[in-house]
C-alpha positions in Angstrom: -10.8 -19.6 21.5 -7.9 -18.4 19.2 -5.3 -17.0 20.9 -5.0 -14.0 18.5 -7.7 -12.8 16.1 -6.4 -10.8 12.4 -9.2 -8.6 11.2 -8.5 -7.5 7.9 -6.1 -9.7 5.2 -5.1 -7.5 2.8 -1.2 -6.3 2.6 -1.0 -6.0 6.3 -3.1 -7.9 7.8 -1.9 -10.7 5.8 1.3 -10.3 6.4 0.9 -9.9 10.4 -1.3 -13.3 10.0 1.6 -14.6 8.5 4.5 -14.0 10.9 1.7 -14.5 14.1 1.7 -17.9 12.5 5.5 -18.3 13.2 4.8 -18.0 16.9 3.1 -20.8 19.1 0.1 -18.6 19.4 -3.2 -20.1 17.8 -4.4 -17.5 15.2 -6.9 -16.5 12.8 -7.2 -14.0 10.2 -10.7 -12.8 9.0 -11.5 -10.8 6.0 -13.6 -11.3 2.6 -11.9 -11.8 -0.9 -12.2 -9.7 -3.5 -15.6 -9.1 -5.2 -16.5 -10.3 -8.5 -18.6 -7.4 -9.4 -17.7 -4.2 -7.6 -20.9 -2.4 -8.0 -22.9 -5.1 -6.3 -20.2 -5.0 -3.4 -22.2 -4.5 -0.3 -18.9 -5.1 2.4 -15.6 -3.4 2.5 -13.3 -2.4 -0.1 -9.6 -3.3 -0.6 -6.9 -1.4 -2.4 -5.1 -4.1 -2.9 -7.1 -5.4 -5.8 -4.5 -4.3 -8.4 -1.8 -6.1 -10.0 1.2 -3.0 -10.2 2.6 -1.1 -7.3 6.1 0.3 -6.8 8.5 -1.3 -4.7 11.5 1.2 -3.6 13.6 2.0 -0.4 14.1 5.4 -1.5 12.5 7.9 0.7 12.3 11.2 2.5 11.5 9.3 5.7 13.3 7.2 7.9 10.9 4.9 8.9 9.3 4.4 5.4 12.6 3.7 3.8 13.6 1.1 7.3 10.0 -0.4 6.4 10.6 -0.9 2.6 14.1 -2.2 3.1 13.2 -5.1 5.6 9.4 -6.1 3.4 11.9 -6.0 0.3 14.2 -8.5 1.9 11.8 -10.7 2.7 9.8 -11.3 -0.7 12.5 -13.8 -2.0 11.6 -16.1 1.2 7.9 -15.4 1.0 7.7 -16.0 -3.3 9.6 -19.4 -2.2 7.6 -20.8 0.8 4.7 -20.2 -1.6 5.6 -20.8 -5.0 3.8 -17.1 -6.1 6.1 -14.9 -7.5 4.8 -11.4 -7.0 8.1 -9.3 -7.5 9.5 -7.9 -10.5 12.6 -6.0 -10.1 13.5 -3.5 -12.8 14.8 -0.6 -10.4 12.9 2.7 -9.4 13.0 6.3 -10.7 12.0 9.6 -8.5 11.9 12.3 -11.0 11.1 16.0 -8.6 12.9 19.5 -8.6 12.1 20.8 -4.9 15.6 21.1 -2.8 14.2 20.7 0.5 12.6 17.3 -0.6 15.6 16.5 -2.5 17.9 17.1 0.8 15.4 14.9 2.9 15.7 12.0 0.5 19.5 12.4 0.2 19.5 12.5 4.3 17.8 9.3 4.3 20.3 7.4 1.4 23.3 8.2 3.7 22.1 7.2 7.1 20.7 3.8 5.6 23.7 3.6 3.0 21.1 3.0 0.0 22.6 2.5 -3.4 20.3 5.5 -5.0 22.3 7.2 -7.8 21.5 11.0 -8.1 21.5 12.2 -11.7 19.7 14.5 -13.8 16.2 14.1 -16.3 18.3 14.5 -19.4 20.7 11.5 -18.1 17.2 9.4 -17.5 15.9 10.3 -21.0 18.9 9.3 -22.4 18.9 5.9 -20.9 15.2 4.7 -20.5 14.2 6.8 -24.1 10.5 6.1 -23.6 10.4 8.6 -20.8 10.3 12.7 -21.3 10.5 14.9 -18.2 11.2 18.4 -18.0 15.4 19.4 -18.0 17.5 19.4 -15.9 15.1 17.9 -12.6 16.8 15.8 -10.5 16.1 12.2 -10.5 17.1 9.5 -8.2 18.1 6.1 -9.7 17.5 3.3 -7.3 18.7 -0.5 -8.9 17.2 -4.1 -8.1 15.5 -5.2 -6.4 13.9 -1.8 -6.1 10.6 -2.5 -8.8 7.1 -3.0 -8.7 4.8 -6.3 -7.1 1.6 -7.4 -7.9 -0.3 -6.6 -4.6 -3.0 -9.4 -5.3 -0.5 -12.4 -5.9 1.3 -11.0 -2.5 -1.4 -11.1 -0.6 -2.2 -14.3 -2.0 1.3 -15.5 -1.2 1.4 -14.4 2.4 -2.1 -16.0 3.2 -0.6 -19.4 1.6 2.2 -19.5 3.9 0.2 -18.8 6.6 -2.1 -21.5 6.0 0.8 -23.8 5.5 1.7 -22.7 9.1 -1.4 -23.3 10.5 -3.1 -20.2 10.4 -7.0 -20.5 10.3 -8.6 -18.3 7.9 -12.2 -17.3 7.6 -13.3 -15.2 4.5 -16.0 -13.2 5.6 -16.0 -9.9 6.9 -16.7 -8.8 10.7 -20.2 -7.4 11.6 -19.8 -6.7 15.0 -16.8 -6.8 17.6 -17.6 -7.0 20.7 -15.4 -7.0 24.0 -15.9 -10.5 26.7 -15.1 -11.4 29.9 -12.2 -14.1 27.9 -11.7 -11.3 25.1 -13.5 -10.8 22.0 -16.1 -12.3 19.9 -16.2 -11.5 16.9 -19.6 -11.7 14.5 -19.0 -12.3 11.0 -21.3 -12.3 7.5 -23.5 -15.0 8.0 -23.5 -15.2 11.5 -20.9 -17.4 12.4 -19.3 -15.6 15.9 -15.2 -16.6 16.4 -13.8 -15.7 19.6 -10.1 -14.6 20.9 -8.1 -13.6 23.3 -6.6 -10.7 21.6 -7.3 -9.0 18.3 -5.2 -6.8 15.6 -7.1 -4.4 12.9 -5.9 -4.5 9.8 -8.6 -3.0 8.4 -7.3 -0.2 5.8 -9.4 3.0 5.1 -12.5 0.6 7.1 -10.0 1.7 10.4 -12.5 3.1 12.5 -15.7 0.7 11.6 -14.1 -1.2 14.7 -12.2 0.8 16.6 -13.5 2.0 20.0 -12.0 5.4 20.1 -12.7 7.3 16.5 -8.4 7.4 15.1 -7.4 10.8 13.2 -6.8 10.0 10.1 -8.2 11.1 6.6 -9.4 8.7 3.6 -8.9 10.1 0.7 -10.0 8.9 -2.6 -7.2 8.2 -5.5 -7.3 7.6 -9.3 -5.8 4.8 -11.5 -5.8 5.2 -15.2 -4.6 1.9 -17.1 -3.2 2.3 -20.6 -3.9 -0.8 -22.4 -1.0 -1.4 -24.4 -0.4 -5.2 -26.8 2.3 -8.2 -26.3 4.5 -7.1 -28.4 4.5 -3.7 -26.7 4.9 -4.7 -23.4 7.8 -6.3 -24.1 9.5 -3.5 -25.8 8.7 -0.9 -22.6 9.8 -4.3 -20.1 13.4 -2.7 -19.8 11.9 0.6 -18.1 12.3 1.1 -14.4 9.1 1.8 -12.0 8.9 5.8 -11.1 7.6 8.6 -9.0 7.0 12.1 -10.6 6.3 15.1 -8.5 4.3 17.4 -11.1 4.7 21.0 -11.6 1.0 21.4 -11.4 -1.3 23.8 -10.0 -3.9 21.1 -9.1 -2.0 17.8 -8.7 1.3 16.8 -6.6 2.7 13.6 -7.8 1.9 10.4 -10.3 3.5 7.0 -9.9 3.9 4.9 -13.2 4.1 1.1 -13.0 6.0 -0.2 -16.4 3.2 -2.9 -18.7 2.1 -5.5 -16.3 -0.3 -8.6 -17.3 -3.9 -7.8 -15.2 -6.1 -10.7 -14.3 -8.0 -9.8 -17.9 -5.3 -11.1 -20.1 -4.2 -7.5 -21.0 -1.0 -5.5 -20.4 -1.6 -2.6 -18.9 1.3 0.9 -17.7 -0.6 1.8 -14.8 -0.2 5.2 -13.6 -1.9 6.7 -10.3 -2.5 9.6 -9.0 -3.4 11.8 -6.1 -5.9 13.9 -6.9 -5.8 18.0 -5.8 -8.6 19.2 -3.7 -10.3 16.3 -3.3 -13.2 15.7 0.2 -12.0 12.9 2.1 -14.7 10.0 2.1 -16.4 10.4 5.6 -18.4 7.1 6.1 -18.1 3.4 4.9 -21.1 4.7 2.3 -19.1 7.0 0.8 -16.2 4.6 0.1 -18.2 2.4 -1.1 -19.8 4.6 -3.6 -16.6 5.8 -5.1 -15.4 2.2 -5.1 -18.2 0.6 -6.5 -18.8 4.0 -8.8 -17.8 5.6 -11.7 -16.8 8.3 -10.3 -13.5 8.0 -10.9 -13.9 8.2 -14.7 -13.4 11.9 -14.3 -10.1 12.2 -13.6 -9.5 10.5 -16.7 -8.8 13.9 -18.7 -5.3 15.0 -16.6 -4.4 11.6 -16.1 -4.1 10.3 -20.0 -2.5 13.8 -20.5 0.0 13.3 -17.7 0.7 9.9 -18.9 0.9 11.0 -22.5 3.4 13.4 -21.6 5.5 11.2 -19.6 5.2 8.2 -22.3 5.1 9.9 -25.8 6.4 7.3 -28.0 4.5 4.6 -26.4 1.4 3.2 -27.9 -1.6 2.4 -26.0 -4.6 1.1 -27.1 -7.6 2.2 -24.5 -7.2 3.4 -21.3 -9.2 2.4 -18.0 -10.1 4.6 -15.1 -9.9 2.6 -11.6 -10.3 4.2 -8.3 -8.4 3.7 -4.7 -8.3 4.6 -1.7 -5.7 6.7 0.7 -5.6 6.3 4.5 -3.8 9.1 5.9 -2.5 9.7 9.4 -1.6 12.9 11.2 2.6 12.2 11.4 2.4 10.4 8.0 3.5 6.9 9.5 0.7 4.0 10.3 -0.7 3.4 13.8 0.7 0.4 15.3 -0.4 0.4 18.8 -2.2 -0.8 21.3 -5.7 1.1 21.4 -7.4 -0.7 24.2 -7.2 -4.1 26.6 -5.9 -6.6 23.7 -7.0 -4.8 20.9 -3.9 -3.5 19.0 -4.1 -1.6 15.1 -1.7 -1.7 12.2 -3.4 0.7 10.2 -3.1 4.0 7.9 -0.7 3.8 4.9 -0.4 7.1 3.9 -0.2 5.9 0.4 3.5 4.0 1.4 2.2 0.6 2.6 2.0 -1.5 -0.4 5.7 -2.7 -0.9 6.3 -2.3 2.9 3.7 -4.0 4.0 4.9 -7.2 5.3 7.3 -5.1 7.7 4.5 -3.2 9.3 2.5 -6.4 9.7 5.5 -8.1 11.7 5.3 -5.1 13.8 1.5 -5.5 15.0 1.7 -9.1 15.1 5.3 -8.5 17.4 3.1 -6.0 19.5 -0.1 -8.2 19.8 2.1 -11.1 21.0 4.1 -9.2 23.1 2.1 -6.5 24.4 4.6 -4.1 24.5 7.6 -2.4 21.6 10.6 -4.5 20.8 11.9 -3.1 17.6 15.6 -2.2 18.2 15.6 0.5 15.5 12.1 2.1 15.4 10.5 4.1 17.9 7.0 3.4 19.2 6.2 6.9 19.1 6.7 7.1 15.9 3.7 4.8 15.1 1.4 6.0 17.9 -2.3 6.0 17.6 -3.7 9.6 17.5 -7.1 10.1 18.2 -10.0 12.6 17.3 -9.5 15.1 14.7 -7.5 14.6 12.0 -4.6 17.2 11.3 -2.6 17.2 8.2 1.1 17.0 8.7 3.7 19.5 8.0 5.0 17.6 5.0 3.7 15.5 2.1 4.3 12.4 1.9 7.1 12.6 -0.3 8.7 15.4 1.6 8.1 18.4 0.4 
């Protein structure tokens, strides 16, 4: 009987595995690895089975931007303890031209004291001259060790440290939870049952497979397009900074762009993604796992290589590669990190955010499962409650606006 039970170890829940196993508690964290062939994947998906994300503190949000700044100071200790470097600073852009967002964000870079420079487009293109935005937009310079990671090699590196701590770790993925008269047992693939006293979902856009009570929230399915580009290249693009850009688009809100990173493949790749306007939301595990395992995603390639084009017109790419993701939204735009039943607590719902501060939202549900109550000094449990039923779309996007 493990005292505490991790389901799910992708960004979070390998990150709460990893500070649970700072603690005297016994613990285990449960969750398969990445598939070798997609389209044959009969169990969950992850969308951290990438190698380019950005890393920033800049946001509209309090919480997001408290969230980012404590995961960011950690990733020296973590690359360390497990000899994976995952981080790659090179500062952060946010290229948008809407003044309410634009006051939210500045809001947020006073109270926190962040070092974000504001400036204009034509200032941007005049230092990072592989870029072209539209003049005179605002954009928001944010230095080192603002960048991009490599979500793979971070969850690798988290799930190494916890090991080294004594973490057990069983890669499969859970069938069947079930409540017992000591706590939970847990069925996994292949029938081997683990049991514990208390158990934390990390479970991603899979957040209600588990769950008792059905949680609003809204899974949404994303685009990747991956722009091939060779050696040499790559290493003349190295000196530009990750970005956001909030599109004047009738269709489509926002692109991020990741600067040439070297995929598993042996190929650098600018990564751009994208939300995608008036997109369903994926109802069931079967749809997830269609547009995952799919080619579905191939159809967004059209805006997304003009987008990028525009953005990058003086690069030179050699193919380009449509990926999908997935988005796990919640009604007030901040995860749920609560406690949803007896012992069963959930750090879950990104809102397309949890990437880079992932290893601070994990501390928080393995801080609540331990404790079984709120002890952060700064952030509000209310903030991250769990809301259930139907979901409602919040005020604001995520960036703001």
């Amino acid at each position: 009987m493990f005292d505490i039970a991790v389901i799910g170890l992708g960004l979070v829940g390998s990150a709460a595995l990893r500070h649970l196993a700072l603690s005297d508690a016994s613990v285990v964290g449960i969750g398969p690895g990445e598939p070798t062939d997609w389209s044959v994947n009969s169990g969950p998906f992850a969308s951290h089975y990438d190698s380019g994300r950005v890393t920033r503190r800049l946001d509209a949000r309090y919480e997001w931007a408290v969230l980012a700044s404590r995961s960011i100071a950690q990733y020296p200790e973590i690359e360390a303890q497990s000899r994976l470097r995952f981080h790659r600073p090179g500062g952060f852009i946010f290229v948008r031209n809407d003044p309410i967002g634009i006051e939210q964000q500045q809001a947020v870079i006073e109270r926190l004291d962040l070092p974000v420079v504001a400036t204009t487009t034509d200032a941007v293109r005049d230092e990072f001259q592989d870029y072209e935005f539209p003049s005179q937009w605002t954009a928001l310079y944010e230095p080192s060790p603002a960048g991009h990671i490599d979500p793979r090699v971070m969850v690798k590196a988290q799930l190494t440290v916890a090991h080294q701590l004594g973490a057990s770790i069983h890669r499969k993925h859970v069938t069947t939870l079930q409540r017992t008269a000591g706590g939970f047992s847990i069925e996994l693939s292949g029938g081997v049952a683990v049991q514990a006293a208390r158990v934390l979902l990390a479970t991603g856009a899979y957040l209600n497979d588990l769950a008792p009570e059905p949680l609003a929230a809204q899974v949404v399915p994303e685009a990747v397009i991956l722009a091939a580009v060779s050696p040499a290249e790559a290493t003349r693009l190295s000196y530009l900074p990750s970005m956001i850009y909030l599109l004047d688009h009738p269709i489509h809100d926002d692109v991020y762009i990741v600067p040439p990173v070297l995929y598993p493949d042996g190929v650098h790749y600018v990564k751009m993604g994208g939300s995608i306007g008036g997109v369903e939301p994926l109802a069931t595990s079967a749809e997830k796992r269609t547009w995952m395992s799919g080619s579905d995603a191939d159809d967004q390639i059209g805006w997304m290589r003009d987008v990028l084009l525009e953005v990058m017109p003086r690069a030179t790419f050699e193919q380009f590669v449509m990926k999908p993701c997935l988005i796990t939204d919640t009604p007030h735009g901040l995860p749920y990190i609560d406690e949803v039943a007896d012992g069963l607590f959930v750090a879950v719902g990104g809102n397309g955010h949890a990437a880079k501060s992932s290893d601070a939202i994990g501390a928080l549900g393995a801080s609540l499962a331990i404790n079984g109550t709120w002890t952060d000094p700064d952030l509000e449990a209310l903030s991250f409650r769990a809301v259930f039923g139907e979901y409602e779309a919040p005020r604001d996007s995520r960036h703001g606006t």
